[in-house]
One Martini backbone bead per residue (centre of mass of N, CA, C, O) as a GRO file, in nm:
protein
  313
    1UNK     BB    1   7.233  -0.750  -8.649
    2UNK     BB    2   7.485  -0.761  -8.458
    3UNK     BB    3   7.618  -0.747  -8.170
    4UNK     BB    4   7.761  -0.607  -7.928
    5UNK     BB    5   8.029  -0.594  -7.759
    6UNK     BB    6   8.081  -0.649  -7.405
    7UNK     BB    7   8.185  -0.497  -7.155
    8UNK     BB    8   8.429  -0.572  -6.890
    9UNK     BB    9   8.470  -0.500  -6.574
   10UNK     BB   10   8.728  -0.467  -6.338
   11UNK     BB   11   8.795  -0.620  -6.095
   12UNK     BB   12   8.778  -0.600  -5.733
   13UNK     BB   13   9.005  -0.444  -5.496
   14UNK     BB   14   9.130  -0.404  -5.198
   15UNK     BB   15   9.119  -0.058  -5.136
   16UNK     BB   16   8.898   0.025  -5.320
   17UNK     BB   17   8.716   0.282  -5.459
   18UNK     BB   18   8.381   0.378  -5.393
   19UNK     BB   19   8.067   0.480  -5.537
   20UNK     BB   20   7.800   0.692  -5.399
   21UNK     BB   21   7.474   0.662  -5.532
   22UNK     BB   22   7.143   0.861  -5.618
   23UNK     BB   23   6.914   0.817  -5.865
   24UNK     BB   24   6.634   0.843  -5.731
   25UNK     BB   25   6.576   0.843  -5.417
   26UNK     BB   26   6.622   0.938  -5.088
   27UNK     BB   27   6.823   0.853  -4.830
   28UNK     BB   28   6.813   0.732  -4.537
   29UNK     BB   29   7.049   0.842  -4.279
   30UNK     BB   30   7.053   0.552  -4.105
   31UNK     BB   31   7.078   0.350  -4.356
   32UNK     BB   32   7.305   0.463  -4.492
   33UNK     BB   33   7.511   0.443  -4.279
   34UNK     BB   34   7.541   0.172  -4.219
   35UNK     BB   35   7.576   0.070  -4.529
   36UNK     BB   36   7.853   0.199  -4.531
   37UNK     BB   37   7.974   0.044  -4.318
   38UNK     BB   38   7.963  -0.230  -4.457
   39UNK     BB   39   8.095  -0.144  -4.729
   40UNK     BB   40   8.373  -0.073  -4.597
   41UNK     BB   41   8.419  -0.391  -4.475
   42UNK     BB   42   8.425  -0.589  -4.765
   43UNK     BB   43   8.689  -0.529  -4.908
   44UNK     BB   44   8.797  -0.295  -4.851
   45UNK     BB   45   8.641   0.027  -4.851
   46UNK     BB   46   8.651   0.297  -5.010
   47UNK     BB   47   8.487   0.599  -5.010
   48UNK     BB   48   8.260   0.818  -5.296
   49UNK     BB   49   8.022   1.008  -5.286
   50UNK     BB   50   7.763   1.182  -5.370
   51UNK     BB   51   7.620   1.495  -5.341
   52UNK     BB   52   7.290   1.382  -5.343
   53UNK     BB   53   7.294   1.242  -5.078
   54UNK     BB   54   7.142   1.512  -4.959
   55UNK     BB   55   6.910   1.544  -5.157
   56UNK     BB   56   6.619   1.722  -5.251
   57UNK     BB   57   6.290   1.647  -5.433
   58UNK     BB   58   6.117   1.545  -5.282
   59UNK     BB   59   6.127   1.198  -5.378
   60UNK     BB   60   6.409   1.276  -5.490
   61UNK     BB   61   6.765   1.303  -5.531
   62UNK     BB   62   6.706   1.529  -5.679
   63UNK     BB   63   6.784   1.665  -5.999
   64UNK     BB   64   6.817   1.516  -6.288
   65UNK     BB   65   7.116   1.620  -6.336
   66UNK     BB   66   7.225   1.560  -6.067
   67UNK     BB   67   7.210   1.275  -6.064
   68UNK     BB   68   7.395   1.248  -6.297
   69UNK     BB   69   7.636   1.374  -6.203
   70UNK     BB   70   7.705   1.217  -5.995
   71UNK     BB   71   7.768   0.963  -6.202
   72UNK     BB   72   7.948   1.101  -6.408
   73UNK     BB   73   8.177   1.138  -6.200
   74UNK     BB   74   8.214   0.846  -6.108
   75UNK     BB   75   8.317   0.770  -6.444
   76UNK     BB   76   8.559   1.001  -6.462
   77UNK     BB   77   8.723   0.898  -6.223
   78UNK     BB   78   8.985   0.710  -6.163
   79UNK     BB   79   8.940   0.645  -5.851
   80UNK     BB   80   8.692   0.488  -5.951
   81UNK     BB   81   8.627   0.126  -5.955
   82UNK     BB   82   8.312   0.193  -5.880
   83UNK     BB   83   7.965   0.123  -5.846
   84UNK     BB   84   7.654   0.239  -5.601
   85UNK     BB   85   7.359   0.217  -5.486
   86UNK     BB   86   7.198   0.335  -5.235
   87UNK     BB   87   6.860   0.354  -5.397
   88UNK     BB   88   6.564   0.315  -5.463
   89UNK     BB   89   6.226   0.366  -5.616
   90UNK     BB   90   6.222   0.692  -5.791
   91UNK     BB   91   6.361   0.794  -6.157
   92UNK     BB   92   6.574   0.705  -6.312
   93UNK     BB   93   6.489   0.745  -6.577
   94UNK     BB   94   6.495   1.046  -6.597
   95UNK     BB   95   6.850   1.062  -6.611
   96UNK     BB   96   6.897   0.921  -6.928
   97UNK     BB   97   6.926   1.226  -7.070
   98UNK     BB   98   7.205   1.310  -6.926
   99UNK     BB   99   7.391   1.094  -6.996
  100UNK     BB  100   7.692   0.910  -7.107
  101UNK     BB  101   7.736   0.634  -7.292
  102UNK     BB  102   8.033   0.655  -7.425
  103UNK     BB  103   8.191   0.730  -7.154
  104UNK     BB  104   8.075   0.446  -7.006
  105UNK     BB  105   8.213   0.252  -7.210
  106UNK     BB  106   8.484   0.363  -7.171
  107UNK     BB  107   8.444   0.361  -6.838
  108UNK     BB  108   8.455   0.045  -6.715
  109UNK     BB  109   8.225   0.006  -6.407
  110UNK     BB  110   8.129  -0.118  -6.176
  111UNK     BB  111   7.710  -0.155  -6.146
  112UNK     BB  112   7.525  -0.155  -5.889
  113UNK     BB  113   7.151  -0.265  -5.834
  114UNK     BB  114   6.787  -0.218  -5.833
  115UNK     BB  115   6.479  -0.201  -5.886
  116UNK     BB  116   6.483   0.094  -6.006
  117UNK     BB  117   6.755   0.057  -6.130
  118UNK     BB  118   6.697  -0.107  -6.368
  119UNK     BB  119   6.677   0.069  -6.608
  120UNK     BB  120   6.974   0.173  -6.577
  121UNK     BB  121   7.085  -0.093  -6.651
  122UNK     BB  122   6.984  -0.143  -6.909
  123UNK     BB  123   7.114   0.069  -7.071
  124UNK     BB  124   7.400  -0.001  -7.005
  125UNK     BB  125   7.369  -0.271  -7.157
  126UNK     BB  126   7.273  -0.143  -7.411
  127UNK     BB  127   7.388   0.105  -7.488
  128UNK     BB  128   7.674   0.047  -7.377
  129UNK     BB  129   7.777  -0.206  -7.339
  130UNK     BB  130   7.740  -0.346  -6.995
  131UNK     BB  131   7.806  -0.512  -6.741
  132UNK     BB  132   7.594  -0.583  -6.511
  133UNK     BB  133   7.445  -0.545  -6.147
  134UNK     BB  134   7.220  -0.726  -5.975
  135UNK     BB  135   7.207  -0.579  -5.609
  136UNK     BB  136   7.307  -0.456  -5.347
  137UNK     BB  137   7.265  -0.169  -5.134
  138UNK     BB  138   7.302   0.047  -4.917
  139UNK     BB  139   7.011   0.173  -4.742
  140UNK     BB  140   6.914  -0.100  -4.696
  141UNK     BB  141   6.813  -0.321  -4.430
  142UNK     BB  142   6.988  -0.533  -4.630
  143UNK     BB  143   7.174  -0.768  -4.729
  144UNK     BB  144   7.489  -0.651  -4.625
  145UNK     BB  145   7.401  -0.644  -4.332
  146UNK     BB  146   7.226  -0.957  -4.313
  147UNK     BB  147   7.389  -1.121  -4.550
  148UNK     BB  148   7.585  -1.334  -4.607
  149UNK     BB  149   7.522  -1.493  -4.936
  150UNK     BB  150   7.563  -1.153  -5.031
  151UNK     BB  151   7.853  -1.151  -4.969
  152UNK     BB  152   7.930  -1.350  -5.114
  153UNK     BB  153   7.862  -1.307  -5.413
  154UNK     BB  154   8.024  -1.012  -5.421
  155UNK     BB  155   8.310  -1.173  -5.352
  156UNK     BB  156   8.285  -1.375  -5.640
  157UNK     BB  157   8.213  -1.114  -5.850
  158UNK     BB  158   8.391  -0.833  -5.763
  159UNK     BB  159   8.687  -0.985  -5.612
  160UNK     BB  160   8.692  -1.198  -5.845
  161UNK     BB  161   8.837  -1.326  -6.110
  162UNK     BB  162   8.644  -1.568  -6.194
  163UNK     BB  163   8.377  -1.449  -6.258
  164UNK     BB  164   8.190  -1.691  -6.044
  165UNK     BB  165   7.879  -1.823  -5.891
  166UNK     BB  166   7.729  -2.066  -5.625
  167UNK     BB  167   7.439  -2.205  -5.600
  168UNK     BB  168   7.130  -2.270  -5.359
  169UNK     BB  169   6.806  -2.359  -5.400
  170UNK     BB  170   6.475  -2.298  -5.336
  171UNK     BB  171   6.199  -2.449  -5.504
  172UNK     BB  172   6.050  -2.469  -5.880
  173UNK     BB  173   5.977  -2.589  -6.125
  174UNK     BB  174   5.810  -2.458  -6.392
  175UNK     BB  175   5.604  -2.581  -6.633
  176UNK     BB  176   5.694  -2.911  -6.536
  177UNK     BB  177   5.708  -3.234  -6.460
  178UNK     BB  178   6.013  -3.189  -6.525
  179UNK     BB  179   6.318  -3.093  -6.523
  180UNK     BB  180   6.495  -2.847  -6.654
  181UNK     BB  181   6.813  -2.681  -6.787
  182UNK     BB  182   6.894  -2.393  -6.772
  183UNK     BB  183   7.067  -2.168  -7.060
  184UNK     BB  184   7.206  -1.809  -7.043
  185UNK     BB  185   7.182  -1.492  -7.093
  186UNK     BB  186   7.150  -1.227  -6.876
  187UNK     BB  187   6.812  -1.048  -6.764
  188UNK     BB  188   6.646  -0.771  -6.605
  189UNK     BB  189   6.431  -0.781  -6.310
  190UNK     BB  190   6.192  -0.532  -6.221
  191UNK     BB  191   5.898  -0.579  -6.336
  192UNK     BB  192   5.789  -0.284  -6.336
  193UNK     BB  193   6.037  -0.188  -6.512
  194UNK     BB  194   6.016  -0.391  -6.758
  195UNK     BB  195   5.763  -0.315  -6.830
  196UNK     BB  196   5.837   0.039  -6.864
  197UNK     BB  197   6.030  -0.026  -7.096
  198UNK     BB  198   5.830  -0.010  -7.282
  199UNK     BB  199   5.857   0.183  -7.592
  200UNK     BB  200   6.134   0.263  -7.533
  201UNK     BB  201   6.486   0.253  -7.538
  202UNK     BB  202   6.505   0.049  -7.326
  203UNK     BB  203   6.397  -0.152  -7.395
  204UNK     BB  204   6.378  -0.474  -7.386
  205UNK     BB  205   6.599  -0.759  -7.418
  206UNK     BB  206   6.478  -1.142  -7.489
  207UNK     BB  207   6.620  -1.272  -7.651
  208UNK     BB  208   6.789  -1.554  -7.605
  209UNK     BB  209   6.716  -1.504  -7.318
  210UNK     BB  210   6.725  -1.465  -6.962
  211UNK     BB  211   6.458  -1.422  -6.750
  212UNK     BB  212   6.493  -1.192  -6.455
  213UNK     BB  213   6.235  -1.184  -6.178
  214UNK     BB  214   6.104  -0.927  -5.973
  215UNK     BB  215   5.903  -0.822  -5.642
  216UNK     BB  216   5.690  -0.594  -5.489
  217UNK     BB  217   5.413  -0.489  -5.357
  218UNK     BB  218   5.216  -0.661  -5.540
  219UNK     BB  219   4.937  -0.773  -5.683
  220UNK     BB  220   4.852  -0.995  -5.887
  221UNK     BB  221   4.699  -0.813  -6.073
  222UNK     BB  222   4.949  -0.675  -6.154
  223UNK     BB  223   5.135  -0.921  -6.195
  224UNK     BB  224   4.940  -0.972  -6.439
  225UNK     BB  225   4.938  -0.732  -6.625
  226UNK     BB  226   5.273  -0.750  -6.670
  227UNK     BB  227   5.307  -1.010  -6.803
  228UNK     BB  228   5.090  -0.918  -7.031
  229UNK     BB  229   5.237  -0.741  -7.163
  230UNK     BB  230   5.512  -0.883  -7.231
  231UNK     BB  231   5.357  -1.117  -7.422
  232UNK     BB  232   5.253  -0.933  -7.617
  233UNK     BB  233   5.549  -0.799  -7.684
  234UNK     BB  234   5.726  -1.042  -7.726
  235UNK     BB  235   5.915  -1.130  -7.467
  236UNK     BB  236   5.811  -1.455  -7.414
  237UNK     BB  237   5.997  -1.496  -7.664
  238UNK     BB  238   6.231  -1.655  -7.738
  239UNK     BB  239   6.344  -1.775  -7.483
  240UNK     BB  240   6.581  -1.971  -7.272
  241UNK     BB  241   6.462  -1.860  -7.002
  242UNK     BB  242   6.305  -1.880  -6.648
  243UNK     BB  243   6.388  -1.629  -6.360
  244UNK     BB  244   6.275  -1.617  -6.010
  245UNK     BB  245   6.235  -1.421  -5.811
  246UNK     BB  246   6.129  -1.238  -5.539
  247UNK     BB  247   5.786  -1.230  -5.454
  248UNK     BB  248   5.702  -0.976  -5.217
  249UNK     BB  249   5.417  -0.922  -5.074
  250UNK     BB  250   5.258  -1.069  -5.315
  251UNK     BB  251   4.930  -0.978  -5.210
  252UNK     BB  252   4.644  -0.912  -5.141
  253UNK     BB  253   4.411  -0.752  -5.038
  254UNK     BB  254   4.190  -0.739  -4.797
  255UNK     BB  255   3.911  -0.890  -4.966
  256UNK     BB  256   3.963  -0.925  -5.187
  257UNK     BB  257   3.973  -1.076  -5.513
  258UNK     BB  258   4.207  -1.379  -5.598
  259UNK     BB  259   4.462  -1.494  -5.717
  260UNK     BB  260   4.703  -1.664  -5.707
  261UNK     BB  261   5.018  -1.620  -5.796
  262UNK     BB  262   5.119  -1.896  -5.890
  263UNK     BB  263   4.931  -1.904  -6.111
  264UNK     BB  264   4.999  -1.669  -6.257
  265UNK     BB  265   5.306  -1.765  -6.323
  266UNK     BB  266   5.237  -2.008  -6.460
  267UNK     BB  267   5.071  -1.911  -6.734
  268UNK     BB  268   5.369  -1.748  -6.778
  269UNK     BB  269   5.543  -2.015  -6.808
  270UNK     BB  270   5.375  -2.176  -7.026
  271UNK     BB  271   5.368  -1.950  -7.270
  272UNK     BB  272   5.700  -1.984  -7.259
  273UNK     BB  273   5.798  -2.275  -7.316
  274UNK     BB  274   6.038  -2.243  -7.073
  275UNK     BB  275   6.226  -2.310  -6.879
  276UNK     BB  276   6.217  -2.288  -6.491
  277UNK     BB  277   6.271  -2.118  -6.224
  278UNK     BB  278   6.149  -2.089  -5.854
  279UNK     BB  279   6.330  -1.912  -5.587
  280UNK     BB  280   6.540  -1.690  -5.581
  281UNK     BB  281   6.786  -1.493  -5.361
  282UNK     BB  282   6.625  -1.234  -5.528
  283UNK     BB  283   6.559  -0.855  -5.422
  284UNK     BB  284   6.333  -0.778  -5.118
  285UNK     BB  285   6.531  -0.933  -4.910
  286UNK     BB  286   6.772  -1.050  -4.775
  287UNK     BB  287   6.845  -1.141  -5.008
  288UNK     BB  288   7.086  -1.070  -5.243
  289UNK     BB  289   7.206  -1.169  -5.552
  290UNK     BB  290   7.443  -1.157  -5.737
  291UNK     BB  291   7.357  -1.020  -6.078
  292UNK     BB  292   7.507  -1.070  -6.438
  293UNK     BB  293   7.411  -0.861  -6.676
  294UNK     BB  294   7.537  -1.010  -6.958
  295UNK     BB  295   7.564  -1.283  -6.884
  296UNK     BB  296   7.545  -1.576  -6.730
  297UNK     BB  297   7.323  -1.864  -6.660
  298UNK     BB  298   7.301  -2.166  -6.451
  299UNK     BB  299   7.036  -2.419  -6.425
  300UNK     BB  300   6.987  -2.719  -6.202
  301UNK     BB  301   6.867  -3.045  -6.054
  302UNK     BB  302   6.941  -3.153  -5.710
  303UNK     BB  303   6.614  -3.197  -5.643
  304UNK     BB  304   6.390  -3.166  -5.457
  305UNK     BB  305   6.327  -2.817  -5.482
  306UNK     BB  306   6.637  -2.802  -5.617
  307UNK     BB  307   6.905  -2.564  -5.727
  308UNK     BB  308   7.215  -2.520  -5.892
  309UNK     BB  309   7.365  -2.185  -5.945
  310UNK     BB  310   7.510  -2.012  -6.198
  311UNK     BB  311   7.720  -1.745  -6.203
  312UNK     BB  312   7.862  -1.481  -6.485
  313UNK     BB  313   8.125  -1.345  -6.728
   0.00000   0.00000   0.00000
């Protein structure tokens, strides 16, 4: 069966509203504020919050209808441009069965987050058949506060007609002698999500792209049952490339006995034996360069240790 064709939200524009939802974990309010504080500045932006950023419900923003529904005002409001997640943490998932995904097919509207929100993401790109962006949160102390790099890709691809950016990164060809270059539809996000996503109406389709994972404070045997899963499930079949970015802090417990992390990458990037390159300046760092799913990535050899990326839509 062919895919559906995939819908392009329209480019922002300075002085376009933006909706600041909280699907997941609860926004703490001192990052929250200057988060917001960066995000009217770039472009600028006038803001329109949802309603449960004040919400808690244990570790959630709110029960999982109010947390949806707050998505679903910012998608059906004329006046909101785009949206942008708060933060992750846990929960998107959860609100999943709660959406409009007919609605927001209707209404395409520019959707970055990141972390817990790849969940969000995935549905968006497969249900909804809408190009979604991984990229910086509003509350998290990083990224859009302290990042040139990360407001570069913003205004590249969410404020720029051309809708692509290029970068630099430092890192390494994986499972080759030689650096490959590789290109293709670009999917995923964060490993825990990804491998979560299996089994589920949102499992991750990963034929024929290109697949880019990240993640946080996972030890590598975690990081290593994740990737076993992914390849059981015959995710790391027939990609056209693999794309890491940061694994932040995922490292041994201290004294714990462990392979290293670069081992355990290796070992699933010979096993799907296409190019691979990392890592990419996005994740859980200061850096968080916007990828846009259901977009394509090219990644080519610039040096030794270095790629130049391009991503687009």
């Amino acid at each position: 069966m062919a895919e559906r064709r995939l819908r392009v939200p329209p480019c922002l524009r300075p002085g376009d509203t933006l909706g600041v939802v909280a699907p997941s974990g609860p926004p703490a309010r001192g990052p929250l504020k200057r988060g917001l504080r960066a995000l009217e500045r770039l472009g600028p932006f006038a803001l329109r919050l949802a309603p449960n950023l004040d919400a808690r419900w244990g570790y959630l923003a709110g029960r999982d209808a109010e947390r949806a529904a707050g998505i679903m005002a910012m998608v059906r409001d004329p006046g909101v441009r785009g949206i942008v997640c708060a933060r992750g943490g846990y929960g998107a998932g959860r609100l999943l069965e709660h959406l409009d995904f007919a609605a927001i097919r209707h209404h395409p509207k520019v959707f970055v987050g990141s972390s817990d929100v790849t969940i969000l993401l995935l549905a968006l790109l497969q249900r909804a058949g809408l190009v979604v962006f991984h990229g910086p949160m509003v509350a998290p102390d990083f990224g859009l506060l302290r990042s040139r790099r990360t407001r570069q890709s913003v205004r590249a691809l969410l404020l720029h007609p051309g809708r692509r950016h290029r970068f630099s990164a430092a890192g390494r060809w994986w499972g080759a002698r030689s650096p490959t270059p590789l290109r293709g539809p670009l999917t995923g996000g964060n490993l825990t999500l990804v491998a979560a996503s299996l089994g589920t109406p949102d499992e991750i389709q990963t034929a024929g792209r290109v697949l880019f994972l990240e993640d946080v404070n996972e030890e590598p045997y975690r990081v290593d049952r994740m990737l076993w899963q992914l390849r059981a499930a015959g995710k790391l079949r027939d990609l056209r490339g693999l794309l890491y970015g940061e694994f932040h802090r995922c490292r041994p417990a201290p004294g714990r006995p462990s392979r290293p992390l670069a081992e355990v990458l290796e070992e699933y990037t010979a096993a799907a034996k296409v190019p691979c390159f990392g890592p990419i300046p996005a994740g859980h760092r200061r850096d968080n360069v916007v990828l846009p799913l259901g977009g394509w990535v090219a990644c080519r050899p610039e040096g030794p240790g270095r790629a130049h990326v391009t991503v687009g839509y």
